[in-house]
C-alpha positions as CSV (number, residue, x, y, z in Angstrom):
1,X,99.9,98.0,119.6
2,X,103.1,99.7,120.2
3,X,105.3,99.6,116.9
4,X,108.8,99.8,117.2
5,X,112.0,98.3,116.3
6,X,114.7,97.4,119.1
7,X,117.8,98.0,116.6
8,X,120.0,100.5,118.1
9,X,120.7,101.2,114.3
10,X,117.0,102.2,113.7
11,X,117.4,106.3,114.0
12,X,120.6,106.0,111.7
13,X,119.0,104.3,108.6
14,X,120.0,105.5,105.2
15,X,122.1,108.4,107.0
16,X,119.2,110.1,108.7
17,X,119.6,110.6,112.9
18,X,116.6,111.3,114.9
19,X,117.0,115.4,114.3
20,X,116.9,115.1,110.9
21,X,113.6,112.6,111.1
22,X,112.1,114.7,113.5
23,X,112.7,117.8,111.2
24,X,111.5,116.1,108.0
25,X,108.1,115.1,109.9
26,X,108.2,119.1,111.6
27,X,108.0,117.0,115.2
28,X,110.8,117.9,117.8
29,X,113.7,115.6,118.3
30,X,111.7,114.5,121.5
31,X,108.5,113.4,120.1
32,X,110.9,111.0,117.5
33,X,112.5,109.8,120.7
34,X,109.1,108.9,122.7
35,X,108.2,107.4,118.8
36,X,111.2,105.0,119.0
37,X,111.2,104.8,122.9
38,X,107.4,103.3,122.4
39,X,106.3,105.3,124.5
40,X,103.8,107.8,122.0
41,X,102.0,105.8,119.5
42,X,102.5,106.2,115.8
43,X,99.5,107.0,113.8
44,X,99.3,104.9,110.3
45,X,100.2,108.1,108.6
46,X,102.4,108.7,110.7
47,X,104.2,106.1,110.1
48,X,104.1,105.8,106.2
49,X,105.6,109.1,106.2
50,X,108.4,107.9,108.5
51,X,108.8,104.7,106.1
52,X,108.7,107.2,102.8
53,X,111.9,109.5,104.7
54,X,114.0,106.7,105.7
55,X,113.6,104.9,102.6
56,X,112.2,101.4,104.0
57,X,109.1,99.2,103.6
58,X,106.2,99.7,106.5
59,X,107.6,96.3,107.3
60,X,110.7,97.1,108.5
61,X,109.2,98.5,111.5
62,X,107.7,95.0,112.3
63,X,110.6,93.4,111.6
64,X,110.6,91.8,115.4
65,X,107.0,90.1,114.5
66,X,105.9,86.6,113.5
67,X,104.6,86.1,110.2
68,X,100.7,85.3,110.2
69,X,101.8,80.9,109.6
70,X,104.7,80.5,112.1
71,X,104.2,77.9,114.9
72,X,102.6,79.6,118.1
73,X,103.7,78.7,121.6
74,X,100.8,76.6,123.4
75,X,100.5,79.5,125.6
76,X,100.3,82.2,122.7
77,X,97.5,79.6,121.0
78,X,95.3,79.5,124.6
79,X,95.6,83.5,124.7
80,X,94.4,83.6,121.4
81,X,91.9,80.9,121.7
82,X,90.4,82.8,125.2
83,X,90.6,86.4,123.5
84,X,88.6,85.4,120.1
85,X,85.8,84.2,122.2
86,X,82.4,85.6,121.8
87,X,81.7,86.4,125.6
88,X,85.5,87.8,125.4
89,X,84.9,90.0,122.9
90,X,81.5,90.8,124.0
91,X,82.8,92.1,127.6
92,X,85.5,94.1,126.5
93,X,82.8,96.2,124.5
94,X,80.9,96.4,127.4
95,X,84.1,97.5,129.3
96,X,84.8,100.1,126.9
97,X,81.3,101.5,127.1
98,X,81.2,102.3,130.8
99,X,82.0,106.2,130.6
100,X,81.2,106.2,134.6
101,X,83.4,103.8,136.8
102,X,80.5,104.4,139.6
103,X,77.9,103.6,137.8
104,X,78.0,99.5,136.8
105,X,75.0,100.2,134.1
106,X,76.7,98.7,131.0
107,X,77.4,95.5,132.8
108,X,74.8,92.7,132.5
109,X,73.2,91.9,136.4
110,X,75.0,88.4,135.8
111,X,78.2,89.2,135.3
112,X,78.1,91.8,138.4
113,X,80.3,90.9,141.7
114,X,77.7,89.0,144.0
């Protein structure tokens, strides 16, 4: 998951620009752009130590996000339902564990293309 915060504001909290980040965290100023772009991840540690500098909560990086209880969409709630099942789950481990895209090993004869 990408974790980011669309607020044009975001570099400039409590006084501090994306140099002055970038220093603090010895990055350049264009890794903290790709950080806020989305477009490097950001390590848990990472992002504590951003959280620590700027003076904010962990959670004011997810401020965009639902909370655990708030009403999904009945497409969000299918998605869900389809990605917690067992042969879901069970497939993308598979998936994961093919190191050779020519060599279909990992996947179960069944599940093959006929």
């Amino acid at each position: 998951m990408a974790c980011r915060r669309s607020d044009p504001d975001a570099p400039a909290v409590a006084g501090h620009d994306q140099e002055t980040l970038a220093n603090a965290l010895g990055l350049t100023f264009q890794q903290v752009q790709k950080y806020e772009g989305g477009a490097n991840r950001v390590s848990a540690s990472r992002l504590s130590a951003m959280a620590e500098i700027l003076s904010v909560p962990i959670s004011y990086f997810f401020g965009d996000l639902q909370p655990d209880d708030a009403e999904l969409s009945a497409e969000d709630r299918q998605w869900r339902e389809q990605l917690q099942r067992p042969e879901t789950i069970e497939f993308i481990r598979l998936y994961y564990a093919i190191s050779d895209p020519e060599d279909p090993a990992p996947i179960p004869r069944d599940w093959r293309k006929q």
